[in-house]
C-alpha positions in Angstrom: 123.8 96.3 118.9 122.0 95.9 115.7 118.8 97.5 115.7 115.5 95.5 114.3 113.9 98.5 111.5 110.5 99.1 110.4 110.9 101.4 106.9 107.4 103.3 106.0 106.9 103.1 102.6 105.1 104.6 100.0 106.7 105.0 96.3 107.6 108.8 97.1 110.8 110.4 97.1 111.0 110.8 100.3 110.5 107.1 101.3 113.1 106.0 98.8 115.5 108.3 101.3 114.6 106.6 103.8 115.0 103.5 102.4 118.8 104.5 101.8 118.8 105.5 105.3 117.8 101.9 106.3 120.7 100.5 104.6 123.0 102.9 107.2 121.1 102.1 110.2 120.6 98.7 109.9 124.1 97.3 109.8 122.9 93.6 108.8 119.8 93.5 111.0 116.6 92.6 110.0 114.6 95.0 108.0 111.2 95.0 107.0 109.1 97.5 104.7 105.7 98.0 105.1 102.9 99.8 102.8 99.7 100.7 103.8 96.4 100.8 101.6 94.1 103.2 102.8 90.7 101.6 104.6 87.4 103.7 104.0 86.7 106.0 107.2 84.5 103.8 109.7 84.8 100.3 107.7 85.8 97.1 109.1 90.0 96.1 108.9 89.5 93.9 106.0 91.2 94.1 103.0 87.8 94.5 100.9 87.7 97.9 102.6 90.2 99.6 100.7 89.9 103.0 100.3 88.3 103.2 95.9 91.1 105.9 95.2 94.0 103.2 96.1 94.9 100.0 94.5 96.1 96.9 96.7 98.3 96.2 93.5 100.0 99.6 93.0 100.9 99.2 97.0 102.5 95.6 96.4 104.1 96.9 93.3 106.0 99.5 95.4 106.9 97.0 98.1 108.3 95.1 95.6 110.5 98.1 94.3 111.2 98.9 97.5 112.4 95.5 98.5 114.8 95.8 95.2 116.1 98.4 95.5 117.2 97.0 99.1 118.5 93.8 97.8 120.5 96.1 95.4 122.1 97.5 98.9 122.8 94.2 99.9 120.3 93.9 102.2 117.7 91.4 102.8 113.9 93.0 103.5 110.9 91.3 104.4 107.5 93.1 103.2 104.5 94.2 104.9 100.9 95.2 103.6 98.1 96.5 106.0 95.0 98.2 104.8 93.7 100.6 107.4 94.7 103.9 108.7 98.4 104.3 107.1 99.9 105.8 110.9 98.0 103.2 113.2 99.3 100.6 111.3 102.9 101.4 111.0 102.6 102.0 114.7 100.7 98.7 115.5 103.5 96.9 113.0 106.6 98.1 114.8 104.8 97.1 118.2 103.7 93.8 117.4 107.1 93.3 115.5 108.8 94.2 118.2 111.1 97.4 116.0 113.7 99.2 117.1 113.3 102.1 115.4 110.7 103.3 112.4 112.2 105.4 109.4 109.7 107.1 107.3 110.1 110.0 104.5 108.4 113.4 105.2 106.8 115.6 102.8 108.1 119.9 103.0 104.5 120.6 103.9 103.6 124.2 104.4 102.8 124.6 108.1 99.4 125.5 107.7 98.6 122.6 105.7 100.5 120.4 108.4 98.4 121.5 110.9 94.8 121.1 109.3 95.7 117.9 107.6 98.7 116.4 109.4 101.1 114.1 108.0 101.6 110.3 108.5 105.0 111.0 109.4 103.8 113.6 112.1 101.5 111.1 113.7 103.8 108.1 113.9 106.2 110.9 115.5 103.7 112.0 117.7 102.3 108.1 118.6 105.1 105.4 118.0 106.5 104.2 121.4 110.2 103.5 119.7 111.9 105.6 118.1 111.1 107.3 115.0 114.1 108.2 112.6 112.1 110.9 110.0 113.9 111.4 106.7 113.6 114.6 104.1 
């Protein structure tokens, strides 16, 4: 069965490996990429309430790249931007979209710094109800 992935996405290194991953795991099945602009703490989901210290246009940008550098794979990628918090939305995204599985790319964070600051990677873990395919 092909499975229906949802790759997290967000210019690093470590999302580019994932990306690669989704070429492995997706054996001709739809994929789709999605980037998240940060929202302000306590604002509205608009797209106006982008976070000041991100740019709508720098997260297109890497969707774009990221879609490339599918289509260099040979596979087809549909793109997806959400302002907002980045975890909610990947999780609301593969819900909605009905995924079978999530990939994202995780930073080699100390564990103390995990644990006072988290990591997208560690909520959608923690949250997503489908499975979650975490790439280093």
């Amino acid at each position: 069965m092909k499975a229906k992935v949802l790759v997290a996405y967000d210019g690093s290194e470590q999302a580019r490996r994932a990306l690669d991953w989704a070429t492995h795991v997706a054996q001709g099945a739809p994929v789709s990429v999605i980037g998240v602009a940060p929202a302000l703490a306590g604002s509205p989901r608009i797209t106006d309430a982008i976070d000041p210290t991100s740019d709508a246009d720098e997260h297109r940008r890497q969707l774009d790249e990221a879609s490339a550098l599918l289509a260099a794979s040979g596979v087809k990628a549909e793109t997806i931007l959400k302002v907002g918090n980045p975890a909610e939305e990947i999780i609301n995204a593969a819900d909605d979209g009905h995924f079978d599985v999530i990939l994202v790319g995780i930073q080699g964070m100390n564990p103390v710094k995990r644990f006072f600051i988290g990591s997208v990677a560690d909520r959608v873990v923690r949250y997503a109800t489908v499975p979650v395919l975490v790439v280093r």
